[in-house]
Each structure stands twice: as C-alpha cells, then as structure tokens.
C-alpha positions as CSV (number, residue, x, y, z in Angstrom):
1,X,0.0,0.0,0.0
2,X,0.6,3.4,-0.7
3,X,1.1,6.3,1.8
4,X,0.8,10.0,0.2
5,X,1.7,12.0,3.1
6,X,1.2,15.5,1.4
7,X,-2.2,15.7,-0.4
8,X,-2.7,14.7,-3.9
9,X,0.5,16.7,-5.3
10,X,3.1,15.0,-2.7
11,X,5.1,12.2,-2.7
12,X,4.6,8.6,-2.2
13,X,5.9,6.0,-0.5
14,X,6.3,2.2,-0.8
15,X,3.8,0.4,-3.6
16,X,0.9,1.4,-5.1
17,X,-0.4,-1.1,-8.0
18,X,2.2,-1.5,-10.8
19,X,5.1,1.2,-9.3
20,X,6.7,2.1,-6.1
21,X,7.5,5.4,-4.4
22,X,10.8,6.3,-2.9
23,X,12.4,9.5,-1.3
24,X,15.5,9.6,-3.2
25,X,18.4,12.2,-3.4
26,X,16.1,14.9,-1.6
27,X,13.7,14.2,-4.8
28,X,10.0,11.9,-4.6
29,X,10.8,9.5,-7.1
30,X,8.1,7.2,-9.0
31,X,9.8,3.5,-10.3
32,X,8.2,0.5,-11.9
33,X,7.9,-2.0,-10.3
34,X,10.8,-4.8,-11.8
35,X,9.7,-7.7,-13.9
36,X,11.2,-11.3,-14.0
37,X,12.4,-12.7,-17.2
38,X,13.3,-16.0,-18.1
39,X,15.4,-14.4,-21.1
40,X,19.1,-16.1,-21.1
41,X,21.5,-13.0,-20.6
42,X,23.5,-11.9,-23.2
43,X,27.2,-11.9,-23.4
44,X,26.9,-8.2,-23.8
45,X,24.9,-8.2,-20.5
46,X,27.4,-10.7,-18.9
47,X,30.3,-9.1,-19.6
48,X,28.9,-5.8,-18.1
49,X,27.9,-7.6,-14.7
50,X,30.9,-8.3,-14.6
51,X,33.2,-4.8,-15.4
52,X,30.5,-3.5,-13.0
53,X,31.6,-6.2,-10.0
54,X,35.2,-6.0,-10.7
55,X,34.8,-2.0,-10.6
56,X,32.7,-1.7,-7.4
57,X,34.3,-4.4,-5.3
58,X,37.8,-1.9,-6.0
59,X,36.6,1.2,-5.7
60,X,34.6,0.4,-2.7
61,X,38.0,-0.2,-0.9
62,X,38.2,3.5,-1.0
63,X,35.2,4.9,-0.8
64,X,35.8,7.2,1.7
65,X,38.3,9.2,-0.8
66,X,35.6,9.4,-3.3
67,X,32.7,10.6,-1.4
68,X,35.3,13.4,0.4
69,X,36.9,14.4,-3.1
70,X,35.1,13.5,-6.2
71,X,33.0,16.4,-7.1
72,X,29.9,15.5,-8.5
73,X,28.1,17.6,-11.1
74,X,24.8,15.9,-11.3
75,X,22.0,16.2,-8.2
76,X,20.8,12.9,-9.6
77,X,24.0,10.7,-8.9
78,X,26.1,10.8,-5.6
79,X,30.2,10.9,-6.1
80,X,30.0,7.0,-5.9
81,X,27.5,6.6,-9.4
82,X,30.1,9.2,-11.3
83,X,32.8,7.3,-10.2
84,X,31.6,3.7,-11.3
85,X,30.4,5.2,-14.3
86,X,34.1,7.1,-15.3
87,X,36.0,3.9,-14.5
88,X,33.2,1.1,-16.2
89,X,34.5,3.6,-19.2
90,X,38.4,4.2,-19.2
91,X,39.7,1.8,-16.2
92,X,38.8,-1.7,-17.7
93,X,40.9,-3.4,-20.0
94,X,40.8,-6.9,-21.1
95,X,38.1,-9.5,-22.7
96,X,35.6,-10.8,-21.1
97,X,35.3,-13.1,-18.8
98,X,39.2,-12.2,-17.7
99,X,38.7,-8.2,-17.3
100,X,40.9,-6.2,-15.4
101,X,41.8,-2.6,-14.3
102,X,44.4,-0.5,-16.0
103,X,45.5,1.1,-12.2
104,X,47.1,3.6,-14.6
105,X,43.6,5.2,-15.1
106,X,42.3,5.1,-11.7
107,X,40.9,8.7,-10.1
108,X,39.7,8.8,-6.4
109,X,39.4,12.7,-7.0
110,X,38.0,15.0,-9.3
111,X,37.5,18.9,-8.9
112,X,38.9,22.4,-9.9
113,X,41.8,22.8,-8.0
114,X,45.0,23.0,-9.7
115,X,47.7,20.0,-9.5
116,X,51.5,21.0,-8.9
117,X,53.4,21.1,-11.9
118,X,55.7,18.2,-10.9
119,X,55.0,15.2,-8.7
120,X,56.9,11.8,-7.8
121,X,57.2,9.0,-5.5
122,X,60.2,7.1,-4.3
123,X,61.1,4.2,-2.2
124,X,63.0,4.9,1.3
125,X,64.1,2.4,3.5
126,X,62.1,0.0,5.8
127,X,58.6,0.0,3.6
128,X,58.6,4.0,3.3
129,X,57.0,5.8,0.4
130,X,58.5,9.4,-0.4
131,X,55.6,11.4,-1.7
132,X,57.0,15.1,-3.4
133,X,55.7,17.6,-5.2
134,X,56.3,21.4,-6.0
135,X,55.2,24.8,-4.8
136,X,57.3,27.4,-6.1
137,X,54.5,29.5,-7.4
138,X,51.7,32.0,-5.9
139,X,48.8,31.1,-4.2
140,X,45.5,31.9,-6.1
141,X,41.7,31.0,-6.0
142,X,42.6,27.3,-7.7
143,X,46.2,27.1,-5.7
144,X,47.1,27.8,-2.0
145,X,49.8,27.0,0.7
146,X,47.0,25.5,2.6
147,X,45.6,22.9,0.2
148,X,46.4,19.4,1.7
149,X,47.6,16.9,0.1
150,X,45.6,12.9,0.3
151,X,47.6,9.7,-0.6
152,X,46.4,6.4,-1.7
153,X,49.2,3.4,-2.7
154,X,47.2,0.1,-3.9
155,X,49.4,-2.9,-3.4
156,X,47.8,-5.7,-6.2
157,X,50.1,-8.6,-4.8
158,X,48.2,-8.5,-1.1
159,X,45.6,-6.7,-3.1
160,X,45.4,-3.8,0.1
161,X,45.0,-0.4,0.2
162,X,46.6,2.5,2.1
163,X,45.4,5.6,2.1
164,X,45.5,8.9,4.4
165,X,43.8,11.9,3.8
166,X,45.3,15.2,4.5
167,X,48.8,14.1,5.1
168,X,50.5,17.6,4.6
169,X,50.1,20.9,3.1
170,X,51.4,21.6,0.2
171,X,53.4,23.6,1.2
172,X,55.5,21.3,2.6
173,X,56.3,19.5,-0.6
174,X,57.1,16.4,0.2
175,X,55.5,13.4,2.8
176,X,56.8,9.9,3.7
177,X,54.1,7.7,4.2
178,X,54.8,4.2,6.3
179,X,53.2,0.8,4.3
180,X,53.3,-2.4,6.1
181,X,56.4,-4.6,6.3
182,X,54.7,-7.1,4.8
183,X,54.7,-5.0,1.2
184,X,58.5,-5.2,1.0
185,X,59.4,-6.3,-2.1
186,X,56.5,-5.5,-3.9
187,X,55.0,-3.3,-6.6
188,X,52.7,-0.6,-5.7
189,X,50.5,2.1,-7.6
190,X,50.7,5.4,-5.8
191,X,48.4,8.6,-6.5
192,X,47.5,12.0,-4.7
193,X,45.3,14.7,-5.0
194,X,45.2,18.2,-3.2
195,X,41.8,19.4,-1.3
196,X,41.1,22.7,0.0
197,X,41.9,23.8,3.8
198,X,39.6,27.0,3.5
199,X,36.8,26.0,1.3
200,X,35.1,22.8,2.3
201,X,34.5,20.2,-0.7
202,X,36.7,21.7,-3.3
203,X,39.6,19.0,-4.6
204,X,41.6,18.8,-7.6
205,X,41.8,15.8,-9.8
206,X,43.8,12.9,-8.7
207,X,46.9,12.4,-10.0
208,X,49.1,8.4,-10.9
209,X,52.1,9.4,-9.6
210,X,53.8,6.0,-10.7
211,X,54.5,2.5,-9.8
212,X,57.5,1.2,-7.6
213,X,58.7,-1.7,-5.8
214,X,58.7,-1.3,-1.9
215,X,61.9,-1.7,0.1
C-alpha cells in the first residue's frame, strides 16, 4: 500500500499497484515495479555484470576518498555513481570473462583545484613511500599553501590499500608515508590529489604518480 503524506500533489511511499514510491536524493521518485524474465542474458549483459563487480568491489575499498573528493556535477547521482560510471568507461581493460583494471587510469578525486606542476614518489628504506611535489609559485583561487595533500598506494600482490587523507600541506612539498612490512618487495600504484583547507568540498583531480617496488 501506498502512503501519500502531502495531499494529492506530494510524494509517495512504498507500492501502489504496478510502481513504487521512494524518497531519493532529496527528490519523490516514481519507479516501476521490476519484472522477471526468463530471457538467457547476453554476453553483452554478462560481460557488463561483470566490469561493474570487478569496478565496485575496488573502488569500494576506498570509498571514503571518493565521497570526500570526487566532485559531482549531477544532483541525480552521488560521487559513488560518477565514479563507477568514469571507471566502467576508461579503467577496464581486457576481454571478457578475464577483465581487469588498467590502475594507470584510476581517479579517487576530481574537482577544480589546480595540480602542482611536478609530482613523484620514491622508495626509502624500511617499507617508506616518499611522496614530493612542487610549490614554487603563488597562491590563487585554484592554488594555495594551505591545500592538503591525500595519498592512496594500492598494493595488487596482497591486493590492500593505504590511504591517508590530509597528510600535509602543500606547502611542505614532500610526505613519507609508512606501508606495512609485509609490502616489502612489492610493486605498488601510488596517486594523490590536493583538497582545500579554506573551502570545504573543493579538490583537484587525482593524480598516478607512478608504480614502484617497496623496500
């Protein structure tokens, strides 16, 4: 059953004969109600199942990245829906059923604020990550001192993530971020992006800052 709790003209929840009512994204949304078919899939429909769970079981990993720092530009689809959507197109690589991601391609970040014009990584001793970067220009509206910069390294041996957001301003040019012993002797994918101190939910696009082998 229905419930209209606003007159006529409002919204409804739950079902009402062949559709449902929902409360979605701050908007009263009307679905149909989903039908069962006995219809074989297709390989088309296959091999997009499965892009879809080999792109949300990673990215869910690091979630929190993407809902803090992938700017969304539709009120219809949260940070999450854009991201999915940007990575079923440019991160897959492969033929179905043996898919995989190109980690060359991966973005936890997307926004206006401006990158530093050079970036790197390097390996330290005793499972330490060198993160640098540059700052030898003024601040402006899409560039400032204060903008702090997040980390994420994906290790696809033990298939784990590290990440830690606001490690250091960038100002300071440079952080060394501690992995795990157990990723010595390893490759690792490493990437940053820079987020606002003064204005809340502005980021800059991500950034692959390369691939290494841990010490």
């Amino acid at each position: 059953m229905g419930i209209i709790r606003q007159g006529i003209l409002g919204g409804f929840r739950k079902k009402t004969g062949t559709v449902v009512g929902v409360f979605w994204r701050d908007l009263n949304v009307i679905r149909a109600l989903p039908r069962a078919s006995n219809k074989a899939a297709t390989q088309l429909q296959i091999n997009q199942r499965l892009k879809f769970g080999l792109i949300m079981g990673f990215l869910s990993s690091f979630s929190d990245l993407i809902e803090m720092y992938y700017n969304h530009r539709s009120a219809s689809k949260s940070p999450m829906n854009e991201a999915v959507s940007y990575h079923l197109k440019e991160a897959v690589i492969g033929e179905g059923p043996d898919f995989t991601i190109d980690y060359t391609k991966i973005k936890f970040g997307r926004g206006k604020l401006v990158l530093p014009a050079a970036m790197q990584v390097g390996a330290t001793a005793t499972a330490t990550v060198s993160f640098e970067w540059n700052h030898t220009v003024g601040d402006n509206r899409f560039r400032d001192a204060t903008d702090m910069a997040n980390l994420l390294v994906y290790n696809p041996v033990k298939k784990q993530f590290v990440t830690l957001m606001e490690a250091a301003p960038r100002s300071a040019e440079s952080y060394s971020l501690q992995l795990p012993m157990e990723f010595s002797g390893d490759d690792i994918h490493c990437y940053m992006n820079f987020s606002s101190a003064l204005k809340k939910g502005v980021a800059s696009n991500s950034f692959y800052v390369g691939k290494m082998k841990v010490v």
